[in-house]
Structure formats: C-alpha cells, structure tokens
N, C-alpha and C positions, 0 to 999 in steps of 0.2 A: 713771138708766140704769145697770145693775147691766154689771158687767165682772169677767168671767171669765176666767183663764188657765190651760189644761192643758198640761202638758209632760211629757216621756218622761224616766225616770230609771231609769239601769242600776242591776242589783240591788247590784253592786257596793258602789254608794254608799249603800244605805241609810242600814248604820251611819254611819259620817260625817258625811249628811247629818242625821243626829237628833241626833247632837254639836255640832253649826255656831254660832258662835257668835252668828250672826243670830238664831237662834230663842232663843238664849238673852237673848238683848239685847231681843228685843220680845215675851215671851210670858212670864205670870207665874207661870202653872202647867203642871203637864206634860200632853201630850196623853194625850185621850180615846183610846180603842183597845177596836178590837172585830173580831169574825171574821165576815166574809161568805162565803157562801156564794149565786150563784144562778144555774138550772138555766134554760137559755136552748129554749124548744120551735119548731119549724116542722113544716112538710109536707116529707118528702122531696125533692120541686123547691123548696124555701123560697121559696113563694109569698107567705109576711109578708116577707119579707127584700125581695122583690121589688116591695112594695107600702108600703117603707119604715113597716113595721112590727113592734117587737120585742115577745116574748111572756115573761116569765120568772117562775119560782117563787124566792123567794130568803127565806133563811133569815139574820136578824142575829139573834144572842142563840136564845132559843129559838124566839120568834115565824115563822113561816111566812107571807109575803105576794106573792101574785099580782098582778104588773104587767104592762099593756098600756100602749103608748105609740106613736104616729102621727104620723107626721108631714107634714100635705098639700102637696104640689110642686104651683106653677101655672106654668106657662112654664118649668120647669125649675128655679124657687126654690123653697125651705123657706119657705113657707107660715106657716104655724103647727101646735105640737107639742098634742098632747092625751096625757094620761096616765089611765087607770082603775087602779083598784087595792081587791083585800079580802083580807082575812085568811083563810088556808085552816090546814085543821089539820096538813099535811104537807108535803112534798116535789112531790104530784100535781095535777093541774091542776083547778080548778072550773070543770067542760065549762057547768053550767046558767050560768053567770056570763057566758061567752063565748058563748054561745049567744044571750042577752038583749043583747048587743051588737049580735051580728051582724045579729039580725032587729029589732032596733026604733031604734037610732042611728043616726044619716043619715049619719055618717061613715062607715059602713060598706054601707049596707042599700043605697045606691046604686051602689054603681059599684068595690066591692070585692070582698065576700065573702059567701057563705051559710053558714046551719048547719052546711052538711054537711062543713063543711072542718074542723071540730073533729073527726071520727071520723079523719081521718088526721094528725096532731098527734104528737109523735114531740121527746124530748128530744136535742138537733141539737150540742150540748153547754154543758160548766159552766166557770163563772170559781170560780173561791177563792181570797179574798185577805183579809187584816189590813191595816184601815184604821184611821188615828190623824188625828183633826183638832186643829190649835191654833187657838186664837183669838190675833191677832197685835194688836198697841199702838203704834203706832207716834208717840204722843206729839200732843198738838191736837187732839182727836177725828179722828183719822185711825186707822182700824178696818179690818180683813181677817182673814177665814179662809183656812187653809192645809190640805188634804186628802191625803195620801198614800195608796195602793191601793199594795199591794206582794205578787204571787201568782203567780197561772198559769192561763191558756184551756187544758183541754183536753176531748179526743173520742175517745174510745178510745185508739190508743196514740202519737197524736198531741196532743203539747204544746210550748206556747212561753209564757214569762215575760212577766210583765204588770209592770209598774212605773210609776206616774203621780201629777203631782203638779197638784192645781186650789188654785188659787188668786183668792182671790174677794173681790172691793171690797167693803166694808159700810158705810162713812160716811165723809165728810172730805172733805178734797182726795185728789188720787190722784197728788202726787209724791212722796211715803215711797211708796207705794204701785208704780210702776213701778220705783223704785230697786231695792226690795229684789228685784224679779223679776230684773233685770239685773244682780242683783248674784250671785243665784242658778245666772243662767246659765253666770258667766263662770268660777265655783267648782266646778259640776257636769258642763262641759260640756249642760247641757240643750238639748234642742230640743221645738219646739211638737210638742202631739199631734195628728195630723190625723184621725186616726182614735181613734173611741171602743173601749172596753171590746168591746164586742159587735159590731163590725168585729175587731177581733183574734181574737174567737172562730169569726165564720162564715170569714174568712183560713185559718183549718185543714183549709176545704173547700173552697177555692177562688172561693168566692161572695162577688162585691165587686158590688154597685152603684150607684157614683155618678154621678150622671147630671152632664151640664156645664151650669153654672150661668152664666145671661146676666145683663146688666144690665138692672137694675131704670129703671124711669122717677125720674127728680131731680126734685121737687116742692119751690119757693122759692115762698115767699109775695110780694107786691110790695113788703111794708115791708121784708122781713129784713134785719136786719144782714151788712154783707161777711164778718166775723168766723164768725158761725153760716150764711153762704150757706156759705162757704169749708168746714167743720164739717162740712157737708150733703152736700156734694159727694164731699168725699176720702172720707168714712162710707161713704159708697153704693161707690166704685169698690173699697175694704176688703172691705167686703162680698162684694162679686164676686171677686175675687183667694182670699178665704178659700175660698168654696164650692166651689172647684174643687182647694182644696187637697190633699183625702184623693184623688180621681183622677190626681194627678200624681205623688203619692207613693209610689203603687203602680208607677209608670214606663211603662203600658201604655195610658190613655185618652188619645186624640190630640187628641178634644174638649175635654178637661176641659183641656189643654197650650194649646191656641191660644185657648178662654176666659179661662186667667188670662192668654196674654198681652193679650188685649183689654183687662183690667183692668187694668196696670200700663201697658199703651199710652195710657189716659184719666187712670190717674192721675199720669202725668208731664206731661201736659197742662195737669192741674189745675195743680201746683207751678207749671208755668210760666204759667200766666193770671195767679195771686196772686205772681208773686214779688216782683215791688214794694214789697208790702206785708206781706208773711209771707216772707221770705227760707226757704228749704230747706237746713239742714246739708248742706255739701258731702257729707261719707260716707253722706248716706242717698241724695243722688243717684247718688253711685259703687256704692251698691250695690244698687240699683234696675236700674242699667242692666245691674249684672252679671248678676241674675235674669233680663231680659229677653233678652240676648242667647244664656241657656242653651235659655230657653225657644222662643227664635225659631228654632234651631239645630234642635232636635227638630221643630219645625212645618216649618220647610224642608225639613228629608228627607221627612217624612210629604206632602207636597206635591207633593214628586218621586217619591214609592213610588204612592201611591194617584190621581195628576191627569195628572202630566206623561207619564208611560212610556205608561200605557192610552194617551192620546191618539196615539202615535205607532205602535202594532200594525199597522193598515193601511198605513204605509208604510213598513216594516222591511223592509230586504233581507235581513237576519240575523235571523230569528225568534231560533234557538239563542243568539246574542249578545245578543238583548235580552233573553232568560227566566232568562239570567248575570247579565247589569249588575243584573235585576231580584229575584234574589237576594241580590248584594252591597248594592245599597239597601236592603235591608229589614233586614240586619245591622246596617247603619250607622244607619236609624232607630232601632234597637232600642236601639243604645248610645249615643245621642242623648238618648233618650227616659230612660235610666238617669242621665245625666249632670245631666239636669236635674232629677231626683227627687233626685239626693246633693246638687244645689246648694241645692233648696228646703231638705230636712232637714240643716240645720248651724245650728250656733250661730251662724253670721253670719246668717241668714234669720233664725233665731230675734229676734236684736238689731235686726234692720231691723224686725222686725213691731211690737218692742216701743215703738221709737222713734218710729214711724209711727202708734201709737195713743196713745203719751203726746201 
C-alpha cells in the first residue's frame, strides 16, 4: 500500500528548505531538477473540469507529451483514475488522438463525451514550475522520495504561486518515514495539499468541483484479526474525511462540511469501540474534537440559513424581520464556514492527519 504525502510550501522557504539539514542527513546525492512546463486545455464552460477530467500538453526537457486523466465518481467516490498519454511534437494538442478516445473507449463513448467537443478545446491556462526530486535513506531499507514543484498557475493576467511538496513511501517500515514528514511540518510550518496542481489553476476562474464524498461500505472478512478489523475501519472513515477535504478548504461547500463531519463523527466512534485495546493519544482526541466542533459550528448555521428560517415564512408576522435575521445568518454561516476551512488548513490538522495515519 503505497503512501503519499503532499503539502503546501511558501515560496519563501524554498531556499531554506533545500539547506535543511534533514535532506542533508538522509540523501547522498543532490537532487535531480528539471523545468516543467504544462498547458492545461477545456471547453469554455469546462465541461472536462466538470466531468472530473483533466486535459494537458506539457513540455519536461524538450520532449512534448499529451496527457488525459479521469477519474470515475460512483455514489459521490473517486472510483478509479485512468491516465492516456503520447508524445506530440509541440505545445498543440493531437485532436486525432482524443478523438479515438472519445469514440471508441467506454470511459468515455458512454456517458461523457463525443467528437465534437475537441472543435471547442481552448487552452484554459499553464502551470510552470522547477521540480527537483531526492531519493531519501533513511537507514534499514526504509526508502522515500521527496518531490518539490516550486512555480506559478497562470491565465492571462491573472496569477498565483504554486509551491508543493509530495512525499512518497518506497519500502521499509514507515516510522523514519512519518517522523521526518512531522519533522518537516513543524520546521516549515507546512500544511496538507488538498488541492492539486490543476485545481489551483482552474481557482483562477473560479471553477471548483468537488463533489461530497459519502461513506464507503466496511467489508471484514469473518476471520480478521481485531488489529487489521480495527486498520479497516479507521482506513475507510480517513478515507471519507480526506475526500471532502479540498471542499471545505475552499470554505463554501456545505455538503462537503457536514460529510467530513460525518466522517470524524464515525471515526471517533471507532476509537472508542477499540479503546480497550488500541488506547487513542489523548492530543489526537483533543484535536479531533477541535475539528469537529469547528466543523459542527458551520453545519449549524447552514442548518438555520437553508432548513429552519424557510420553515417558518408562513408564519411570520414580520416578513421584513425575518429577510434581516435571514441576511445576518447567512453572514454568520459564511464566517463559520471560513472558520473551519483556517481550522482544517494549519499545521495542527496537518499533525493530527499525519498521526492518524501513522
């Protein structure tokens, strides 16, 4: 089970962080580094964006390579990702290539898209950024790569700075492995990415779609051990808590807000069914409960803006006073809703996630 970590790093610290004596301590050569370049295309209504798929021409070195990538949602989950990809000889797109997509691959041919949406294709804008990877040591065949992107999304004369750092299990055990993430955090102030690369670029137009992500069915076999039930279980409620993460960090989806609380409401359940046997570090549960109560705080108002007030229009004697009250509620959700997006993105979130999957 391969394990991933992406986190946001101001550009500030670049330098710094290529000094750090971490990477000097577990890495025996200097990083690889190279210039990316890629040109992100849609439809005018970004009808791929829409259909949770990205289109891009990008250029490493000299080479020129065309990528498509998919990703099918059932019930509001991430499915499985599919990626195509050929070599083109520029910057412009190979319409016959995407065209053989659209009309013969059943991930497509059914229930997405036709030919004819490659004649309106349109470059929606470009990331450019210097990537450098280390290969990390961290002593006992315990292995990881570390990824830096350090650039800028922009679309005409709108731009914002990209800064990201992934970090990737390759073999071993995985405690050198979460240490140094945590060690990383508390040095750079980092926080988790919730959003990719090309979410920060369609952000420059306003086009976010994350839809809220439910919980998945828990599948235990009748032998399993307590240990890997236990494993199973908090996995799946992570799961759910993540997928909703890039909607709530934007501070505006109310569904994606009352999904993750659903998922820290199951996964504090968890803890306490196991605690017997798996005790819970006091600070992961004080800080669980802090997420939760920021998160419940924005679904409460949203609950009184959109459920409660309607309900009572037909018996208002003050229409004009309730379309007051019903203004300053919506203020209040709004900075509700902010509250819990600065709570998610901090290096305490950051620290609770990382401890929660160690």
């Amino acid at each position: 089970m391969q394990i991933e970590l992406k986190f946001r790093i101001d550009s500030e610290d670049v330098s710094a962080f290529r000094r750090h004596p971490l990477l000097t301590r577990h890495t025996s050569s200097r990083a690889r580094s190279y210039q990316r370049t890629g040109i992100y295309f849609d439809t005018p209504d970004f009808q791929l964006k829409r259909h949770h798929v990205t289109l891009q021409v990008a250029r490493v070195g000299k080479q020129w390579r065309q990528t498509l990538t998919a990703v099918r949602h059932e019930g509001g989950n991430p499915h499985s990702r599919r990626k195509w990809g050929v070599d083109v000889a520029g910057p412009n797109l190979d319409l016959w290539a995407i065209m053989q997509l659209f009309a013969h691959d059943p991930e497509f041919k059914h229930d997405r898209f036709d030919a004819s949406l490659t004649s309106s294709l349109v470059p929606v804008f470009t990331l450019t950024s210097r990537r450098s990877i280390w290969h990390l040591d961290f002593g006992q065949g315990q292995e990881a790569e570390l990824t830096m992107d350090n650039g800028e999304a922009h679309s005409g004369d709108a731009r914002t700075p990209i800064g990201y750092l992934t970090l990737v299990h390759r073999c071993g055990a995985i405690d050198a492995f979460f240490e140094f993430a945590l060690a990383l955090v508390d040095d750079f102030n980092l926080r988790l990415a919730y959003l990719n690369q090309s979410d920060v670029g369609y952000g420059l137009h306003d086009c976010y779609s994350f839809g809220a992500v439910t919980a998945k069915q828990v599948v235990l076999g009748h032998d399993i051990k307590i240990e890997e039930g236990m494993r199973t279980i908090v996995r799946n409620c992570l799961s759910q808590i993540a997928g909703n993460a890039a909607g709530v960090s934007i501070g505006e989806d109310a569904e994606c807000i009352h999904q993750m609380r659903v998922g820290l409401r199951r996964l504090r359940s968890a803890i306490e069914i196991f605690e017997t046997m798996v005790p819970c570090p006091e600070q992961i549960q004080t800080d669980i409960n802090r997420l939760s109560a920021e998160l419940g705080a924005a679904r409460d108002w949203e609950v009184l803006g959109d459920v409660t007030l309607p309900s009572m229009t037909e018996y208002a004697l003050d229409i004009v006073g309730l379309e007051t009250l019903r203004k300053k509620v919506q203020l209040e959700t709004a900075r509700k809703h902010r509250k819990a997006s600065v709570a998610l993105d901090s290096t305490r979130s950051t620290r609770l996630w990382l401890m929660l999957n160690r």
